[in-house]
PDB file with one MODEL, atoms N, CA, C and O in Angstrom:
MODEL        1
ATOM      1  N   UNK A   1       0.851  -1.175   0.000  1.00  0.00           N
ATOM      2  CA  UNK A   1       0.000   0.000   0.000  1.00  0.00           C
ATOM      3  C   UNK A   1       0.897   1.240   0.000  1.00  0.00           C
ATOM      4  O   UNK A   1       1.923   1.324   0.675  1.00  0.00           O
ATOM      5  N   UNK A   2       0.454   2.144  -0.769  1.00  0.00           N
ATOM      6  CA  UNK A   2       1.236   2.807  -1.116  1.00  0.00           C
ATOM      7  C   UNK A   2       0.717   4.658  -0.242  1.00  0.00           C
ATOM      8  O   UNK A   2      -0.359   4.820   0.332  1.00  0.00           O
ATOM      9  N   UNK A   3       1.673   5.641  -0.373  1.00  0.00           N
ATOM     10  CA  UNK A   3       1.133   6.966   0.792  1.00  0.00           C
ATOM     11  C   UNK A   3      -0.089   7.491  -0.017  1.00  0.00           C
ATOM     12  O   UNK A   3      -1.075   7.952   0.557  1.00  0.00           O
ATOM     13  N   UNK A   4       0.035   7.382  -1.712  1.00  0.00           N
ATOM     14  CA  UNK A   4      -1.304   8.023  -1.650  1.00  0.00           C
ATOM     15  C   UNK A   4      -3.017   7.228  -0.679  1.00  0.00           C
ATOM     16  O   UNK A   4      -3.923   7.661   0.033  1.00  0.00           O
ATOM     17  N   UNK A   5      -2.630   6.026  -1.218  1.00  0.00           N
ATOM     18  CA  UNK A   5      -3.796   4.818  -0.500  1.00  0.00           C
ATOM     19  C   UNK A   5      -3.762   4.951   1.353  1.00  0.00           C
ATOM     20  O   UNK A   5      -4.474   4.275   2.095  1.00  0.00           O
ATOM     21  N   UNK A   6      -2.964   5.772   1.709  1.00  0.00           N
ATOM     22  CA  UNK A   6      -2.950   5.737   3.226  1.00  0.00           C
ATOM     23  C   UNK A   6      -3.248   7.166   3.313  1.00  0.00           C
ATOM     24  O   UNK A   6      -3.808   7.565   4.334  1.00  0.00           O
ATOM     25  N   UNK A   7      -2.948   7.996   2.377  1.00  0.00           N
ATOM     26  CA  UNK A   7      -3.792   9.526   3.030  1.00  0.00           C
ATOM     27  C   UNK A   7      -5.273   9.155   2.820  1.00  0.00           C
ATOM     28  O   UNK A   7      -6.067   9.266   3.754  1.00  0.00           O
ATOM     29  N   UNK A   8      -5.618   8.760   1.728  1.00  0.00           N
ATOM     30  CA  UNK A   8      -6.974   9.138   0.768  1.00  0.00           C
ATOM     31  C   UNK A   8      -7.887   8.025   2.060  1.00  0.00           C
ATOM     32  O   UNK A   8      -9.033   8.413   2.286  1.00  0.00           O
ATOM     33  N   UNK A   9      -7.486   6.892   2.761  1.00  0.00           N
ATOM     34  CA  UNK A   9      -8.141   6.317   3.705  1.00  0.00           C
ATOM     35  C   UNK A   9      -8.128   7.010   4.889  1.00  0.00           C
ATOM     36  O   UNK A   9      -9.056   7.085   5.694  1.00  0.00           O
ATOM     37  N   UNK A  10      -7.441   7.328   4.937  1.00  0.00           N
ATOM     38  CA  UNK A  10      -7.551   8.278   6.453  1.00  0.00           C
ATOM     39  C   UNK A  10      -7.910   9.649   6.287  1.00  0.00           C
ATOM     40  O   UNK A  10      -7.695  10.355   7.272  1.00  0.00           O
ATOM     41  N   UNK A  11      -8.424  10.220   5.246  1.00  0.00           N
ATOM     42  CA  UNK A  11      -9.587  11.390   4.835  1.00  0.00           C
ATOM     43  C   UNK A  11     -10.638  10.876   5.149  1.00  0.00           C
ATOM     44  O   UNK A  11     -11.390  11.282   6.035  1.00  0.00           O
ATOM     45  N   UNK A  12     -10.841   9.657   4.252  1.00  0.00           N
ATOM     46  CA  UNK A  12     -12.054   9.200   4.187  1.00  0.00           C
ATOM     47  C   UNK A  12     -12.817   8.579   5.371  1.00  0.00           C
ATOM     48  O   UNK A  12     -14.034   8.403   5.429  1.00  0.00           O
ATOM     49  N   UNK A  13     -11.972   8.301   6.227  1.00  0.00           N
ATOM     50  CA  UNK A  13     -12.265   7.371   7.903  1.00  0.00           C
ATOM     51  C   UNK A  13     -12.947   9.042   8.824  1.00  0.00           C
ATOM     52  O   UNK A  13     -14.044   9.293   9.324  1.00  0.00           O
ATOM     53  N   UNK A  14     -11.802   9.775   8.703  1.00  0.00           N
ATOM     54  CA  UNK A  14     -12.136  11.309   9.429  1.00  0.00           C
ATOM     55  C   UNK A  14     -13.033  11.895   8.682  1.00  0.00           C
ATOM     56  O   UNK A  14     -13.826  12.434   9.454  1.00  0.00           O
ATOM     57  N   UNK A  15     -13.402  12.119   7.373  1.00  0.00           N
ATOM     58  CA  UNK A  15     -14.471  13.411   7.270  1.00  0.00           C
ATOM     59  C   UNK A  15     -15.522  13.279   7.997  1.00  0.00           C
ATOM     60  O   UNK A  15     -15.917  14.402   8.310  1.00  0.00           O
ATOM     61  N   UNK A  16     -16.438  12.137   8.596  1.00  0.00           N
ATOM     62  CA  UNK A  16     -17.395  12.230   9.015  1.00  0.00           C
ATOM     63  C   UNK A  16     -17.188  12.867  10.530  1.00  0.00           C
ATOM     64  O   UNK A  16     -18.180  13.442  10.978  1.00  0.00           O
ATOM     65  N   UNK A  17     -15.994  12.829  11.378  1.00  0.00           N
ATOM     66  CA  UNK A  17     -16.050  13.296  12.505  1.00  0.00           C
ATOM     67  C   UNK A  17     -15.455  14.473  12.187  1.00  0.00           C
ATOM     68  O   UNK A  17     -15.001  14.748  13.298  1.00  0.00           O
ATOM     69  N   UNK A  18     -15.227  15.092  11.704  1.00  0.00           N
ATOM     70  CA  UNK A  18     -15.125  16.662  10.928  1.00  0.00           C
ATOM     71  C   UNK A  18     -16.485  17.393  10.201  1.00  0.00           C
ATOM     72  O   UNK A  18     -16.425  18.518   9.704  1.00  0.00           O
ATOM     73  N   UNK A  19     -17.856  16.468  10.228  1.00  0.00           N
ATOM     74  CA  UNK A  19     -18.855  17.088  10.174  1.00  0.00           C
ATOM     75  C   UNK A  19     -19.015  16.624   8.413  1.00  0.00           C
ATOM     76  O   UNK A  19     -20.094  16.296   7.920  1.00  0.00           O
ATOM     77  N   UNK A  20     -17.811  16.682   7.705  1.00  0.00           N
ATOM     78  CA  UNK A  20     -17.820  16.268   5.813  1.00  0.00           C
ATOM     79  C   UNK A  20     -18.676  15.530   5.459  1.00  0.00           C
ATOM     80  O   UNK A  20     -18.355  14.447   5.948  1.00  0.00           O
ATOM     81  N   UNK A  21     -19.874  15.365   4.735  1.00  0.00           N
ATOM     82  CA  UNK A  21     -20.488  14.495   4.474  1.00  0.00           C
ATOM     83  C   UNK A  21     -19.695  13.515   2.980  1.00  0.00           C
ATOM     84  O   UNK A  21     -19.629  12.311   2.732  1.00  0.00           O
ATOM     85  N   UNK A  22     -19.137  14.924   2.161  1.00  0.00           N
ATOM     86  CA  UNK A  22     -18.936  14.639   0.755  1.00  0.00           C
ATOM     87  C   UNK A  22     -17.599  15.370   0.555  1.00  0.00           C
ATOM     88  O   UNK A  22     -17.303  16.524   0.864  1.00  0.00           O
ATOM     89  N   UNK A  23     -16.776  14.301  -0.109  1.00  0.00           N
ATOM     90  CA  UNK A  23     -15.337  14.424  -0.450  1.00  0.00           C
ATOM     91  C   UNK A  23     -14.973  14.814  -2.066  1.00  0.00           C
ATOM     92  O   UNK A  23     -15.224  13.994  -2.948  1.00  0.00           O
ATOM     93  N   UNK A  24     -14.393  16.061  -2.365  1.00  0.00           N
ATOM     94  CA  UNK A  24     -14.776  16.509  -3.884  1.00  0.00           C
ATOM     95  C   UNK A  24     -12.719  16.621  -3.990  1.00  0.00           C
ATOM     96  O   UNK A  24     -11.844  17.237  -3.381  1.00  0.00           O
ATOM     97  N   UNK A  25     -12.788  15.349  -5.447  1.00  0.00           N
ATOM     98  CA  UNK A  25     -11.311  16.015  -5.883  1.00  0.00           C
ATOM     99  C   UNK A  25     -11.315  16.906  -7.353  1.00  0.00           C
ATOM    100  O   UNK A  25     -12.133  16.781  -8.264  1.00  0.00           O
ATOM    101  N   UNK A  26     -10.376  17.658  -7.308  1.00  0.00           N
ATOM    102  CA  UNK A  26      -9.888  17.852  -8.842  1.00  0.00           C
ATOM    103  C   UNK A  26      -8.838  17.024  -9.479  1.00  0.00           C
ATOM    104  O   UNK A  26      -8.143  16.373  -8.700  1.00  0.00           O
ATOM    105  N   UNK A  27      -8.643  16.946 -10.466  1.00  0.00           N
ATOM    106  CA  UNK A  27      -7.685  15.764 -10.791  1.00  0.00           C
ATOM    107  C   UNK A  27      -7.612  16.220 -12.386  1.00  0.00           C
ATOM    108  O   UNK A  27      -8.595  16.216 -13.127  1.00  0.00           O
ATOM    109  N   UNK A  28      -5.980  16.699 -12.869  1.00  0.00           N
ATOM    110  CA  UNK A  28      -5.976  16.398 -14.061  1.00  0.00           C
ATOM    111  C   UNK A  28      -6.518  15.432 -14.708  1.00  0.00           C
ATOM    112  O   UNK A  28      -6.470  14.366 -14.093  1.00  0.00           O
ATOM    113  N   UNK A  29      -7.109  15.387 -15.903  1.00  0.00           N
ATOM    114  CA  UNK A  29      -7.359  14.082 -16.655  1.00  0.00           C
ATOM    115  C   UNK A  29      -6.405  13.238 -16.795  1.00  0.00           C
ATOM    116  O   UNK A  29      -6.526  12.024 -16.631  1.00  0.00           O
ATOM    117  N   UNK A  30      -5.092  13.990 -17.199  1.00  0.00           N
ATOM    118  CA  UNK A  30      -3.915  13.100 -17.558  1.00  0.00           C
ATOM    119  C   UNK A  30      -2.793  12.163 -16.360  1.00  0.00           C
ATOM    120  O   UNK A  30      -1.788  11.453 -16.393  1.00  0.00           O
ATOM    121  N   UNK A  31      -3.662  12.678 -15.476  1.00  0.00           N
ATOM    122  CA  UNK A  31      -3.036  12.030 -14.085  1.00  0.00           C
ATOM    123  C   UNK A  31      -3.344  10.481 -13.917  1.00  0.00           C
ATOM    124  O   UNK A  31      -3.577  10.069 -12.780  1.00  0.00           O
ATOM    125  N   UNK A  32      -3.354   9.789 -14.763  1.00  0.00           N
ATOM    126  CA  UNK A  32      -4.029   8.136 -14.415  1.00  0.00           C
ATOM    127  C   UNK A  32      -3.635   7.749 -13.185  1.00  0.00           C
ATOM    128  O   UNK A  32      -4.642   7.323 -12.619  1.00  0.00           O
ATOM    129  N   UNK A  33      -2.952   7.694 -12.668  1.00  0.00           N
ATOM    130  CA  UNK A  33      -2.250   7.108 -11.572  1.00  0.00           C
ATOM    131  C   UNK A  33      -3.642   7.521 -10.363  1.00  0.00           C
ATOM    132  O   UNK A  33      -4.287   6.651  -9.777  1.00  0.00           O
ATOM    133  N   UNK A  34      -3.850   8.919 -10.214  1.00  0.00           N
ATOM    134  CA  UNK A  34      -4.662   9.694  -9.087  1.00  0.00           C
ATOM    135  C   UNK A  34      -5.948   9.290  -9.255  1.00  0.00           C
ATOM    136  O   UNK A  34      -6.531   9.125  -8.184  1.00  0.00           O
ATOM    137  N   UNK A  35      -6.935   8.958 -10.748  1.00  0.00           N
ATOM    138  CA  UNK A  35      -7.921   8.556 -11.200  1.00  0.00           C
ATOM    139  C   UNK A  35      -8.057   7.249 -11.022  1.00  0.00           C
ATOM    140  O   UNK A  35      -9.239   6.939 -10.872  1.00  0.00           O
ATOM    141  N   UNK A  36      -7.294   6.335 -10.979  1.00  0.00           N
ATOM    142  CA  UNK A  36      -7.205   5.436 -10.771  1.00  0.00           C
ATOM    143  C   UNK A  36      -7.627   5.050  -9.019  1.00  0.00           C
ATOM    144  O   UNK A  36      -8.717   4.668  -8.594  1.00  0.00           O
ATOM    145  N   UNK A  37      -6.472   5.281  -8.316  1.00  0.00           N
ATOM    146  CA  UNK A  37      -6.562   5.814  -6.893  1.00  0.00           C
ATOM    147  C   UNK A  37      -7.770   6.211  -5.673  1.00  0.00           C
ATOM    148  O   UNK A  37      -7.885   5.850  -4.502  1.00  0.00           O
ATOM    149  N   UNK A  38      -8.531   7.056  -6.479  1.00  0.00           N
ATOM    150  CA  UNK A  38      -9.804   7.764  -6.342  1.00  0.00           C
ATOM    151  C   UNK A  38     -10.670   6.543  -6.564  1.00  0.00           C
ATOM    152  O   UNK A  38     -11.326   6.072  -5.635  1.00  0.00           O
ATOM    153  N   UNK A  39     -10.682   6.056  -7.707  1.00  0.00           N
ATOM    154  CA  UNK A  39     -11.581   4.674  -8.134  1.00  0.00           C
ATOM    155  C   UNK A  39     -11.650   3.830  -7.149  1.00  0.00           C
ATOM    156  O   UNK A  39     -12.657   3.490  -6.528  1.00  0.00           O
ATOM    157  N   UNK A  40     -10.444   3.453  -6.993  1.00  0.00           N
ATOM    158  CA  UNK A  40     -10.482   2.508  -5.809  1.00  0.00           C
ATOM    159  C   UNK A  40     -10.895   2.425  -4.570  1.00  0.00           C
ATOM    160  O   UNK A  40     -11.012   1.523  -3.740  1.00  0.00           O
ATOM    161  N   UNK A  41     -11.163   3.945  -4.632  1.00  0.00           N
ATOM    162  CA  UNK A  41     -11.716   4.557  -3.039  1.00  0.00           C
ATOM    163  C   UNK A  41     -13.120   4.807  -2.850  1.00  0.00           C
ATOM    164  O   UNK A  41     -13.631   5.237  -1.816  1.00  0.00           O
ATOM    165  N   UNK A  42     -13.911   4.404  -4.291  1.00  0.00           N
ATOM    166  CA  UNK A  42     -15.574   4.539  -4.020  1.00  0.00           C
ATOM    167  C   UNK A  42     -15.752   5.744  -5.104  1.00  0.00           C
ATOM    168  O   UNK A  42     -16.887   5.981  -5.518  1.00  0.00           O
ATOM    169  N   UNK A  43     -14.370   6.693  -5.678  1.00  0.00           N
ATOM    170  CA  UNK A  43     -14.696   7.898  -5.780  1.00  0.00           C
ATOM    171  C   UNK A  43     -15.415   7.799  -7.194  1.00  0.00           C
ATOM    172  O   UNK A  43     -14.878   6.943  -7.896  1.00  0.00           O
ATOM    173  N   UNK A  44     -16.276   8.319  -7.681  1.00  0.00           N
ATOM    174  CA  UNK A  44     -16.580   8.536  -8.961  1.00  0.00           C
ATOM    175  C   UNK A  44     -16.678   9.946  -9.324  1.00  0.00           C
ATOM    176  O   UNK A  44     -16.637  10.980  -8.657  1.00  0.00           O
ATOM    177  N   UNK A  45     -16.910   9.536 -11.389  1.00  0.00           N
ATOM    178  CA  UNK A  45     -16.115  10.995 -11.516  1.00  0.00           C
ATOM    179  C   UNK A  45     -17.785  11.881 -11.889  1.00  0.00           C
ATOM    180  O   UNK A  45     -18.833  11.509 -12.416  1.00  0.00           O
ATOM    181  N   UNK A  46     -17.225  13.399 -11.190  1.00  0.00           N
ATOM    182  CA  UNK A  46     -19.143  14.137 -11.622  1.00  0.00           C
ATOM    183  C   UNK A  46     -19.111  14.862 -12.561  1.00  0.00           C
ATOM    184  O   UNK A  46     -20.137  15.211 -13.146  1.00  0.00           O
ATOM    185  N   UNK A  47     -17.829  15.267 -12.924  1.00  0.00           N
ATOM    186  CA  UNK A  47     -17.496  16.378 -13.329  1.00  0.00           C
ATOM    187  C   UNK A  47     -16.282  16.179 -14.384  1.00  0.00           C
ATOM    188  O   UNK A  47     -15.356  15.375 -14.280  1.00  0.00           O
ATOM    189  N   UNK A  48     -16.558  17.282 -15.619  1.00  0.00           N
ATOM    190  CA  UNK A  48     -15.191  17.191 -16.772  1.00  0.00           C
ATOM    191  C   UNK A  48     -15.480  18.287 -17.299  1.00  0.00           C
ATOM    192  O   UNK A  48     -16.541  18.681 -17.783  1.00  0.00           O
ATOM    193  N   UNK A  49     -14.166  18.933 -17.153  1.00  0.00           N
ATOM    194  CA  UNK A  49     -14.027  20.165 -17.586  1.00  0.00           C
ATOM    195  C   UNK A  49     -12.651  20.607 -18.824  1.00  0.00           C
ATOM    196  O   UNK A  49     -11.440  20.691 -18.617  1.00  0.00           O
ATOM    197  N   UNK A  50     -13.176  20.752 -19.679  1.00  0.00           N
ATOM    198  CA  UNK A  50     -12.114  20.377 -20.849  1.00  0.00           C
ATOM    199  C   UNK A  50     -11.629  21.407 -21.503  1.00  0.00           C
ATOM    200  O   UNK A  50     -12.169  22.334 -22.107  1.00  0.00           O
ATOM    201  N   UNK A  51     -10.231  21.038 -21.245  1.00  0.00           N
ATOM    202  CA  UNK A  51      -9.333  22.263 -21.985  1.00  0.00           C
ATOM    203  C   UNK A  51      -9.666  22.874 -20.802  1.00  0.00           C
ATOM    204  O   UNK A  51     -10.889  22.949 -20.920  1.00  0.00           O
ATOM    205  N   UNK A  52      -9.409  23.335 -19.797  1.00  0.00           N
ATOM    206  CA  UNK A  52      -9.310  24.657 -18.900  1.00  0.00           C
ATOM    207  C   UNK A  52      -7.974  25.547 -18.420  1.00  0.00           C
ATOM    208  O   UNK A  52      -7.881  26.726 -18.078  1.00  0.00           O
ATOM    209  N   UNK A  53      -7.070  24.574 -18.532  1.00  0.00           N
ATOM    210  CA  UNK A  53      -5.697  24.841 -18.224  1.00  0.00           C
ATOM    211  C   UNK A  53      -4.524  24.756 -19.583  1.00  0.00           C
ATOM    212  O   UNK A  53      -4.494  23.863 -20.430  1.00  0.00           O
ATOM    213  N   UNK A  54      -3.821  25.671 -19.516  1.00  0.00           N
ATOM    214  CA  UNK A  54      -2.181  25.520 -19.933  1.00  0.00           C
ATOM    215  C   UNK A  54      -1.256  25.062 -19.646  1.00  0.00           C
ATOM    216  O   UNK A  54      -0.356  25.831 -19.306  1.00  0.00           O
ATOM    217  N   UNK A  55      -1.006  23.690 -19.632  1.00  0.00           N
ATOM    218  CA  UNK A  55       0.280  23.305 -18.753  1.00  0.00           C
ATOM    219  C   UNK A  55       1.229  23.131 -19.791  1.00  0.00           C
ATOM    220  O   UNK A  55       0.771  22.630 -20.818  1.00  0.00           O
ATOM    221  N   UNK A  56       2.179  23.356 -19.787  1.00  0.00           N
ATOM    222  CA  UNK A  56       3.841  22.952 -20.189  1.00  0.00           C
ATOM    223  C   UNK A  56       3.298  23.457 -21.608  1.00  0.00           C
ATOM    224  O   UNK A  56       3.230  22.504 -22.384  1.00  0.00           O
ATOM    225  N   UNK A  57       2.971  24.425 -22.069  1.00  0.00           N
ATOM    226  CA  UNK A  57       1.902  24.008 -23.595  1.00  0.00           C
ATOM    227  C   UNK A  57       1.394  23.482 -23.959  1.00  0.00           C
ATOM    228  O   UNK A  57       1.442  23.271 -25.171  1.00  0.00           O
ATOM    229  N   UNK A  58       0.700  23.008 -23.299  1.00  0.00           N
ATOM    230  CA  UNK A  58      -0.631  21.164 -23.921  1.00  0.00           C
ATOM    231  C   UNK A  58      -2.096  22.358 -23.416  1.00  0.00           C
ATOM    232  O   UNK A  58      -1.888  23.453 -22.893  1.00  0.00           O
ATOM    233  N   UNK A  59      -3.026  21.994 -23.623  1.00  0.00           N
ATOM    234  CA  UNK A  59      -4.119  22.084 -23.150  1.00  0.00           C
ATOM    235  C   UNK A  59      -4.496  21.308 -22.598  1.00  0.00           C
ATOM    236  O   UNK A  59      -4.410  20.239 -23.202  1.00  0.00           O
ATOM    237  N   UNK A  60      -5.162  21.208 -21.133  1.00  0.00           N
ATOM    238  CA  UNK A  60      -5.418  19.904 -20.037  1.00  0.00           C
ATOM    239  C   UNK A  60      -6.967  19.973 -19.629  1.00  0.00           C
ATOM    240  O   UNK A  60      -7.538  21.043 -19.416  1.00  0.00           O
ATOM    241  N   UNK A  61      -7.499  18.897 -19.556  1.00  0.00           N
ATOM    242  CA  UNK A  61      -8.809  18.476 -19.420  1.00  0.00           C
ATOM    243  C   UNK A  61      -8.492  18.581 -17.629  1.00  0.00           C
ATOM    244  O   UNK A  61      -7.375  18.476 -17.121  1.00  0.00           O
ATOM    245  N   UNK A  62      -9.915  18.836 -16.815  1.00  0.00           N
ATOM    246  CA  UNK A  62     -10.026  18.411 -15.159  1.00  0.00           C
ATOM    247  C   UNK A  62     -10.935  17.754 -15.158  1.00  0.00           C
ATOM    248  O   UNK A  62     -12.004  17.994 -15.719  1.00  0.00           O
ATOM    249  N   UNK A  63     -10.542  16.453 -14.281  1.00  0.00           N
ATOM    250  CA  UNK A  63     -12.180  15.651 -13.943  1.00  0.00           C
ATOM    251  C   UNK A  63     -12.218  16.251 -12.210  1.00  0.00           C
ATOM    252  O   UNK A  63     -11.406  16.708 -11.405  1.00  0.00           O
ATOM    253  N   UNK A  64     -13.689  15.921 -12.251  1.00  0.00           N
ATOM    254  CA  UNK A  64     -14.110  16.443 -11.086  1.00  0.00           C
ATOM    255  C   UNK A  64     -14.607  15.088 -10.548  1.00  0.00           C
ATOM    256  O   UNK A  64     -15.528  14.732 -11.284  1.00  0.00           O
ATOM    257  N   UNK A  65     -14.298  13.809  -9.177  1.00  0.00           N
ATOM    258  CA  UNK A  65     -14.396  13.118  -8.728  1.00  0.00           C
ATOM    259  C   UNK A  65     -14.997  13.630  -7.294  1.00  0.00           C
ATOM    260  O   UNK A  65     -14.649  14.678  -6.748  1.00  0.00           O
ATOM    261  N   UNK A  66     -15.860  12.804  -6.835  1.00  0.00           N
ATOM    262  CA  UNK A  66     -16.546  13.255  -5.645  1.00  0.00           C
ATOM    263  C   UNK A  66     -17.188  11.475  -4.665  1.00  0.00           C
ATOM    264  O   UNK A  66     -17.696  10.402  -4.992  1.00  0.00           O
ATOM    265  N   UNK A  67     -16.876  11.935  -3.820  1.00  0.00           N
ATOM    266  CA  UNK A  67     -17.640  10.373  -2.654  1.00  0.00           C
ATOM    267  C   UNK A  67     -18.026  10.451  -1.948  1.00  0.00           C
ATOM    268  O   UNK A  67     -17.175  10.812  -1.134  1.00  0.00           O
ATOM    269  N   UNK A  68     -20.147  10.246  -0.895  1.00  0.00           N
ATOM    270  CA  UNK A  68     -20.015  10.427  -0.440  1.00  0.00           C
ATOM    271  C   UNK A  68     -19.764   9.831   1.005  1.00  0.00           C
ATOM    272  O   UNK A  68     -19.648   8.608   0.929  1.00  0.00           O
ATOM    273  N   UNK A  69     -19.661  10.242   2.114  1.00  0.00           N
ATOM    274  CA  UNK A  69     -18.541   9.415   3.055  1.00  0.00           C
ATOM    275  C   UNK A  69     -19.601   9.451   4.255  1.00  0.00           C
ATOM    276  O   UNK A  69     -19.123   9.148   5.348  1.00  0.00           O
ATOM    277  N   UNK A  70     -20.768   9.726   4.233  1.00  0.00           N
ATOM    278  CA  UNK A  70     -21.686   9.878   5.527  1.00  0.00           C
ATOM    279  C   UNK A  70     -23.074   9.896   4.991  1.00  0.00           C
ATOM    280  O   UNK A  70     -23.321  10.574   3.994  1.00  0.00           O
ATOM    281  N   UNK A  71     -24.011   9.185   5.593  1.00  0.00           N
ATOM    282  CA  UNK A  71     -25.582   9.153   5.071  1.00  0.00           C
ATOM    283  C   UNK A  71     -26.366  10.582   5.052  1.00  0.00           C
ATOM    284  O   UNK A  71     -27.536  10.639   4.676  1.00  0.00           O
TER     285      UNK A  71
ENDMDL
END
């Protein structure tokens, strides 16, 4: 198990005693690794927002992933 899989569980264990019902990421599109990650965690994606950014000169898509973590 790797540190992202040990933060993203221990968000997800605490938001509810922090009051969080619902956990919202941004996530480059081109990030597979983080999309992936998120997946594994319940997260699905709500949101795509395309072309919004300039990086390195590319144009970059954002997905918007969200879970929620309390009834």
């Amino acid at each position: 198990m790797g540190l992202g899989d040990l933060l993203l569980q221990r968000a997800i264990e605490r938001a509810p005693a922090l009051g969080l019902k619902v956990l919202v990421g941004l996530i480059w599109a081109h990030n597979e690794p983080s999309l992936r990650l998120c997946t594994k965690y319940g997260f699905e994606r709500w949101g795509h927002l395309p072309r919004v950014a300039l990086l390195h000169g590319l144009e970059r898509d954002l997905i918007i992933v969200g879970r929620r973590v309390a009834p």
